[in-house]
N, C-alpha and C positions, 0 to 999 in steps of 0.2 A: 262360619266366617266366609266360605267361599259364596256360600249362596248371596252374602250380602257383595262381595265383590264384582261378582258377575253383573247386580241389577246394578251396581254403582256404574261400572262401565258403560252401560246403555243410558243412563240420564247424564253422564258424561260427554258421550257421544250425540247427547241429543240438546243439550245444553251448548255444544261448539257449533253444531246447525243453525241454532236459532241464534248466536250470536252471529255469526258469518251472514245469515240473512238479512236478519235487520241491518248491520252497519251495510251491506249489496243498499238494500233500497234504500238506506239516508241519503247515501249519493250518490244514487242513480236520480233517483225525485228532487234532487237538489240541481244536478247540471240539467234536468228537463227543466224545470221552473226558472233557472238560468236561462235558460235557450230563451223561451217564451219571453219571459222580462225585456230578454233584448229586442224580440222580435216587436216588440208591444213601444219600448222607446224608441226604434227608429221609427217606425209608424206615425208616431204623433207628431216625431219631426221635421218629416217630410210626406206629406198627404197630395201633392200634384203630382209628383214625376210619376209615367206610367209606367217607366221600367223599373223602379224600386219596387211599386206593387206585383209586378208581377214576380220580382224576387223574392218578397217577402212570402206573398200567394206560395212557394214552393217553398220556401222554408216552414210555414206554418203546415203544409200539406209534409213533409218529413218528420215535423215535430211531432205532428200527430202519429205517423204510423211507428217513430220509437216508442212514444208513449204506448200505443197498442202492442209494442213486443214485449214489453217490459213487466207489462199489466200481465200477459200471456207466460212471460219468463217467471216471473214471479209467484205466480197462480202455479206452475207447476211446482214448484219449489215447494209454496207453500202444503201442497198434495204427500211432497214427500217428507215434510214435517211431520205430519200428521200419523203416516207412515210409521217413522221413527218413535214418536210417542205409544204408540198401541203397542212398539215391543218390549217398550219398558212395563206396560200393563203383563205380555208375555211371559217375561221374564221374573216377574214377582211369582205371577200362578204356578210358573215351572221350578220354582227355588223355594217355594214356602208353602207350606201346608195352610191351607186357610180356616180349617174346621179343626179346630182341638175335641174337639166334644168327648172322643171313646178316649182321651186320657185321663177325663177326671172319675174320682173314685167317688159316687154316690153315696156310701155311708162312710168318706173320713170325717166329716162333722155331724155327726147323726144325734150329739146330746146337747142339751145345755149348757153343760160346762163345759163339752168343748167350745162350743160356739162363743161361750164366756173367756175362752182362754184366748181365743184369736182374736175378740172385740179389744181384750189388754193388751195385745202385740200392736196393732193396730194404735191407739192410743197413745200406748209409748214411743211407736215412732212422730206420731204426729207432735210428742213432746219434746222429744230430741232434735226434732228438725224447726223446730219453731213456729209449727202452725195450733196454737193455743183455743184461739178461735173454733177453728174445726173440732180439735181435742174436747171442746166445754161440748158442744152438740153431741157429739156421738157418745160421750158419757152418759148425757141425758136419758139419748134415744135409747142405749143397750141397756142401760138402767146400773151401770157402774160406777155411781154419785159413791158408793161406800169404800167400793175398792180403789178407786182414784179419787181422792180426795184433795181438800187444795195442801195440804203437808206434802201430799207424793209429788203434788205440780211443783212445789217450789224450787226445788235445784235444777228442776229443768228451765223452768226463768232465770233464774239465775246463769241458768251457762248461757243460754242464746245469749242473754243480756248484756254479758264480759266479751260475746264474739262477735258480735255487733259492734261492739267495742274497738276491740282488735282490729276489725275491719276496717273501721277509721282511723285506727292508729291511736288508741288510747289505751296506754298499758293500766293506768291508776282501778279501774274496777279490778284488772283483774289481781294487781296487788294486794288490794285492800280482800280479796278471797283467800289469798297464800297467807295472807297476816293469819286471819281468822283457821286459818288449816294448817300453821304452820307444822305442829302434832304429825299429824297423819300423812302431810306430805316428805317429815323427817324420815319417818318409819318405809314409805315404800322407793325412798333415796333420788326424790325429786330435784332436779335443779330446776325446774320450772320459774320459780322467782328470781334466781340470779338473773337466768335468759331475760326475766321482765327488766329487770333492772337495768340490762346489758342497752336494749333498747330505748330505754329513757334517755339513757347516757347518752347515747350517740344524736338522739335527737337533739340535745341540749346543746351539744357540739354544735351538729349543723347550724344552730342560730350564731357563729360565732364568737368574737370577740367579747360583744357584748356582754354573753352568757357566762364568761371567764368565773367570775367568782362565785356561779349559780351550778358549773361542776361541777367543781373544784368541793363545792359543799355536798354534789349528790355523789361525789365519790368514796363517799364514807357510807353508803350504801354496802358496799364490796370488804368490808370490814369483816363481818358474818361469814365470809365465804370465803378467807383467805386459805383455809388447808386445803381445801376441796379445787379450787380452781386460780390457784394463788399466776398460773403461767397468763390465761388468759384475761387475768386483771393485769398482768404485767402489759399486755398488749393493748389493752385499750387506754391505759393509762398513756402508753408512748403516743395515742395518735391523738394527744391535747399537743403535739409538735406542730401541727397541720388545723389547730383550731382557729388561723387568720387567714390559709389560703384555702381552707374547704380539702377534705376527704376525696372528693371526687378522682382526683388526679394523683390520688398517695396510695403507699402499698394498703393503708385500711378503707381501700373503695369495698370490700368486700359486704363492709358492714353496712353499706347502703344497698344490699339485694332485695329485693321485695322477697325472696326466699324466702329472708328470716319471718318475714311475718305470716306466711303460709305455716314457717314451720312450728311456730311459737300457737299458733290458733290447734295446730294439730297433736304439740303437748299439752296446752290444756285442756283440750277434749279430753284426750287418755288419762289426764291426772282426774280428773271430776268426774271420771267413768268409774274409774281405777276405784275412786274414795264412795260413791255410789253404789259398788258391786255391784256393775254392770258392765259387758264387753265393749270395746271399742266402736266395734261395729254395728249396726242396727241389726238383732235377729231377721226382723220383717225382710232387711235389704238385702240378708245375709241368704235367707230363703230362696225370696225372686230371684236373686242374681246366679246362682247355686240352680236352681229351676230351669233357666233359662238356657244357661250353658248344657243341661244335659237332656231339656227337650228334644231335638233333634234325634239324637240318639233313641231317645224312647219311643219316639212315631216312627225311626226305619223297624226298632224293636215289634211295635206293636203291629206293623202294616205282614211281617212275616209272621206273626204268631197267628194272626186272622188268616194267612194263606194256609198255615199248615191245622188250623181248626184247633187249635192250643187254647188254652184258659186265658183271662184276662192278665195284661200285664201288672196289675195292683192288685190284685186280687191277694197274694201274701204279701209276706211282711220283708221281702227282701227282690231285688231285683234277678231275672236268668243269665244276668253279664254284669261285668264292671265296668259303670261308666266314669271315665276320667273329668272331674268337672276343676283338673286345677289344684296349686298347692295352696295356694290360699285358702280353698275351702276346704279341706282336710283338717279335720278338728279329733280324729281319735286314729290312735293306731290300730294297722291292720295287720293279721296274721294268718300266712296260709299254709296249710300243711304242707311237710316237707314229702310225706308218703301219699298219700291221695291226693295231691296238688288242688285242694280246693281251699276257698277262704272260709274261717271260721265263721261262727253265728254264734247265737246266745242257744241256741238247742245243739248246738256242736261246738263248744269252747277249745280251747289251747289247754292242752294237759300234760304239767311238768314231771316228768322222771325225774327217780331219786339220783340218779345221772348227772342230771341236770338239763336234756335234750328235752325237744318240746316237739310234742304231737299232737293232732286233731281228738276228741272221744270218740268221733268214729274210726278212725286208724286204730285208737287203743282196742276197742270193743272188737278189732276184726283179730288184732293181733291174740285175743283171747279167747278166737270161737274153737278152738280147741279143748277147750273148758278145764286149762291145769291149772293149779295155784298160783305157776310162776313164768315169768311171761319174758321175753328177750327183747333187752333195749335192740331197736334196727339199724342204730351208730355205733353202738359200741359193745361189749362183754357182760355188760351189766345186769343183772335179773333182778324181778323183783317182781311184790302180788301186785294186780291189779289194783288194791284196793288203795295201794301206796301212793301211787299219782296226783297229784294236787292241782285243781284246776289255776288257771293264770287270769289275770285279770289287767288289761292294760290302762 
């Protein structure tokens, strides 16, 4: 983040230059051509007198030599433009690494099923984000006609196609989806359809007067959902008070935010993900973004382990530090031991005392090199065998 602030400051700085420049010579070139103009109409309308020519004679011989300062003023300016731009080139080479090359790992895709398994990451995003098109190619190409099929593309047409929707402001697709879902949407305690309904509603309002008996009829919509949200049917219902002078100006302006409809596109992503058995998120996006944040970190990592003649940073299956890449992307709990402060792994788990106190296998294994049957909890009085301890699982 800093490195990106640093170079932002310098095309900031170099962006006020060149603003300051050009508006300098608009009108500088503008009261020159001025001058000239004038010099040029009295000329034509007075051509006998010899002392106007000779007046003019010196004003054109000044006009020229501002123009020549200007040209010269300018010209230097322009020198330090130029100047200013090569440090934003500076600035980028000094703040970012240009060469990733010794952080990629040469055999993480080394089969074809992995390589199979990234072509379907890949794929899926292009389905979830709406590029269909793309998605039918690279099926072709990777030869994944079997494993994505047109059955797997369909609810992914289907969502772009209600958010598309949305986008315009057309709730009815994605109605006619909760109809068909209503089952499944019951089960994971959706209100996604009232919210659609919410939004009809208000539309209907906003046409006014007119629409009086065209509520009134879609208010029976909110019938279905009277235990569940019975307060804020009570409120929408109050603001048919305001259905001849318009919402704008009444306590229900709220219901005119473009919010709602950012937010309404963003539960039914999660609902159609949700009934899918898929994350919210894009794994692909969830990767790169995850990657990206803790690049940095990994090239100060790797540029010291090359100085101290160390092994490759990828080379195992776990990092020499923790890099923080954010709570967002924390998707499992972590555990470090309380006696050898280090974080667990799958060759060194969290191992529960009959206790109930939670240690490392290698904390326990050290606590055993004694070799007796019975080994001393290191919180509290407790004994017991080694063999007692039961590995934890988060």
């Amino acid at each position: 983040m800093d490195s990106l602030v640093a170079v932002e400051k310098e095309i900031d700085k170099a962006l006020d230059l060149f603003e300051n420049f050009y508006d300098g010579v608009d009108q500088n070139l503008n009261k020159a051509i001025d001058h000239l103009v004038s010099i040029i109409n009295d000329l034509t309308k007075i051509e006998s007198e010899q002392t106007f020519k000779l007046s003019a004679d010196d004003s054109i011989s000044m006009c020229k030599e501002q123009v020549r300062e200007l040209i010269k003023h300018y010209s230097d300016k322009h020198k330090d433009l130029h100047a200013n731009i090569s440090k934003i080139g500076k600035a980028i080479d000094k703040n970012f690494v240009a060469d990733y090359g010794n952080m990629s790992h040469v055999n993480l895709i080394d089969t074809v099923e992995k390589k199979m398994h990234l072509n379907e990451a890949i794929c899926e995003h292009l389905l979830r984000s709406g590029h269909l098109e793309v998605c039918d190619t690279l099926v072709e190409e990777a030869g994944l006609v079997k494993k994505i099929d047109e059955d797997k593309k369909r609810p992914f047409v289907q969502m772009n196609y209600i958010l598309n929707k949305l986008k315009e402001k057309d709730v009815s697709p994605a109605l006619d989806w909760c109809q068909i879902n209503c089952q499944e949407l019951k089960a994971i305690n959706s209100n996604l359809e009232f919210k659609l309904h919410r939004l009809r509603f208000i539309q209907l309002i906003q046409q006014g007067p007119k629409a009086q008996l065209e509520v009134l009829k879609y208010s029976r919509n909110f019938t279905q959902f009277a235990n569940d949200c019975h307060k804020e049917i009570q409120r929408l219902m109050g603001s048919l008070i305001y259905l001849n002078s318009g919402l704008e100006n009444s306590p229900y302006s709220c219901y005119l935010g473009a919010e709602l409809w950012e937010e309404i596109e963003e539960e039914f992503t999660k609902n159609a993900c949700k009934l899918m058995d898929l994350p919210v998120e894009c794994p692909l996006d969830v990767c790169i973004n995850t990657g990206c944040r803790a690049l940095p970190a990994l090239v100060n990592i790797v540029q010291v382990m090359q100085q101290t003649q160390c092994g490759h940073i990828l080379s195992k299956d776990e990092l020499p530090i923790e890099i923080d890449v954010g709570q967002n992307y924390r998707f499992h709990s972590v555990f470090s031991c309380p006696i050898l402060r280090q974080q667990t792994t799958d060759s060194n788990p969290p191992m529960r005392l009959i206790c109930g106190h939670v240690i490392s296998k290698d904390a326990l294994t050290k606590l055993n090199n004694s070799g007796k049957n019975r080994i001393k909890c290191p919180y509290c009085p407790m004994e017991q065998a080694p063999g007692e301890a039961k590995q934890m699982l988060f």
